[in-house]
C-alpha positions in Angstrom: -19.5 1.1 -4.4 -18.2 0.2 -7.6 -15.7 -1.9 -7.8 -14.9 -1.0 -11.6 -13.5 2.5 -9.8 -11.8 0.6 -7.3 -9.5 -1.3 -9.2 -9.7 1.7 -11.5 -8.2 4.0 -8.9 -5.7 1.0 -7.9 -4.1 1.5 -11.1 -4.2 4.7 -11.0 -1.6 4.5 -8.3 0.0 1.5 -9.4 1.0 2.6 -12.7 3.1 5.6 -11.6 4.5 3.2 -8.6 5.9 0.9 -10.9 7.3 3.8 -13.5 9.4 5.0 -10.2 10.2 1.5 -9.1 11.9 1.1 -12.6 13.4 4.0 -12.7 15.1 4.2 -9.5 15.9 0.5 -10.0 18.3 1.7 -13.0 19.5 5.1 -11.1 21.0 2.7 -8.2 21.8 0.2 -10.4 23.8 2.0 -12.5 25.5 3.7 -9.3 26.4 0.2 -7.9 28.1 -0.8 -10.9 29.8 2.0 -11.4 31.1 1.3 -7.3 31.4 -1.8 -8.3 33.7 -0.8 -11.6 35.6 1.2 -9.1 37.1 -1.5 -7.7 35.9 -1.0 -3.9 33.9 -4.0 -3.2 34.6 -7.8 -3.5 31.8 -10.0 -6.1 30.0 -11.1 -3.0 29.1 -8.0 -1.8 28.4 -6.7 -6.2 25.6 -9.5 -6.0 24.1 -8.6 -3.1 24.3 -4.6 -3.4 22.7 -5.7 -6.7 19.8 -8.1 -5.1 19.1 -5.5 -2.6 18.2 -2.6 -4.8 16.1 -5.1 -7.1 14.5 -6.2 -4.0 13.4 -2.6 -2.8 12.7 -1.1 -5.6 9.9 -4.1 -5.5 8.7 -3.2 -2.8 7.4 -0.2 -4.0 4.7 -2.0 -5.6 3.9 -3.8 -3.0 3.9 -1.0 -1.1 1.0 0.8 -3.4 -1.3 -2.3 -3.4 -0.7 -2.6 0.8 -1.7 1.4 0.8 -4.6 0.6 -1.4 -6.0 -2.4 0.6 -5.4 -0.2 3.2 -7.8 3.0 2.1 -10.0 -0.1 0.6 -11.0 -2.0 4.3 -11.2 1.3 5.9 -13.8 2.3 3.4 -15.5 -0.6 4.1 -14.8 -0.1 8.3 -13.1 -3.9 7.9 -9.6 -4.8 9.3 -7.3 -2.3 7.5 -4.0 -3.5 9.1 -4.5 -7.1 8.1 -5.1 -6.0 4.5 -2.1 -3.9 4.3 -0.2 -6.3 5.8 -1.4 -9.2 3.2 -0.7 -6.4 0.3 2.8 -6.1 1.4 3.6 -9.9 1.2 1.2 -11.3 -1.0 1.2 -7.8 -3.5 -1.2 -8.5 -6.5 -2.4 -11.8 -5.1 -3.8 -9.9 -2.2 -5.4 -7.5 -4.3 -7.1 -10.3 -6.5 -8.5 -11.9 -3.1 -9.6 -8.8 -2.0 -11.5 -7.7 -5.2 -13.4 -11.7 -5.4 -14.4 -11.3 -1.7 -16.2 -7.9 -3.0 -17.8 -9.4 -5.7 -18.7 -12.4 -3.8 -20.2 -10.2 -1.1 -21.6 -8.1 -3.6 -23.3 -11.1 -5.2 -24.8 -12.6 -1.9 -26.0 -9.4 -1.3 -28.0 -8.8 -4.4 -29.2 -12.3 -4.4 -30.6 -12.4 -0.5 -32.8 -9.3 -1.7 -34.3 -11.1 -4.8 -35.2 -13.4 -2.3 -36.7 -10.6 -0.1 -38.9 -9.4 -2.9 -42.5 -10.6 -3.0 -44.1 -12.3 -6.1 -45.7 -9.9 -8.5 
């Protein structure tokens, strides 16, 4: 595999993840303060109605780069849970370790058979 088109195809997704991330982040945003210009709700709860969207509309990222890692060690028949699990907290870190284990593998790969080869 190459893991140009991997990353490639991680952006792919990522890119339109983090365009509806933003937007829905302003949609409720903009809803909440016009609750919270209403009058209905006290300042504690305007800050956290205000963390809490922020928050989830974060977690569609992470969500993209857990599906990702996900697709990514079932491709390569590794531990897909744990990988989607590790994108979901860990988000872009998670993808960079991911991506250095491939190249390292990769690497130790092509160098054990250079080794194999006989002298000419």
């Amino acid at each position: 595999m190459e893991i140009r088109k991997e990353i490639e195809s991680l952006a792919i997704w990522y890119i339109p993840g983090f365009i509806v991330a933003f937007i829905a982040s302003s949609i409720l945003s903009g809803s909440a303060r016009e609750i919270i210009d209403f009058g209905e709700v006290t300042p504690a709860t305007e800050i956290v109605l205000t963390t809490s969207i922020i928050s989830l509309a974060g977690l569609i990222d992470n969500a993209v780069v857990a599906i990702w890692l996900y697709i990514q060690g079932k491709k390569e028949k590794g531990r897909p849970i744990l990988w989607f699990l590790f994108g979901l907290v860990a988000h872009f870190y998670a993808a960079l370790i991911y991506i250095g284990l491939r190249i390292y593998e990769e690497q130790k790969a092509h160098n054990k058979r250079l080794w194999r080869q006989p002298p000419e």
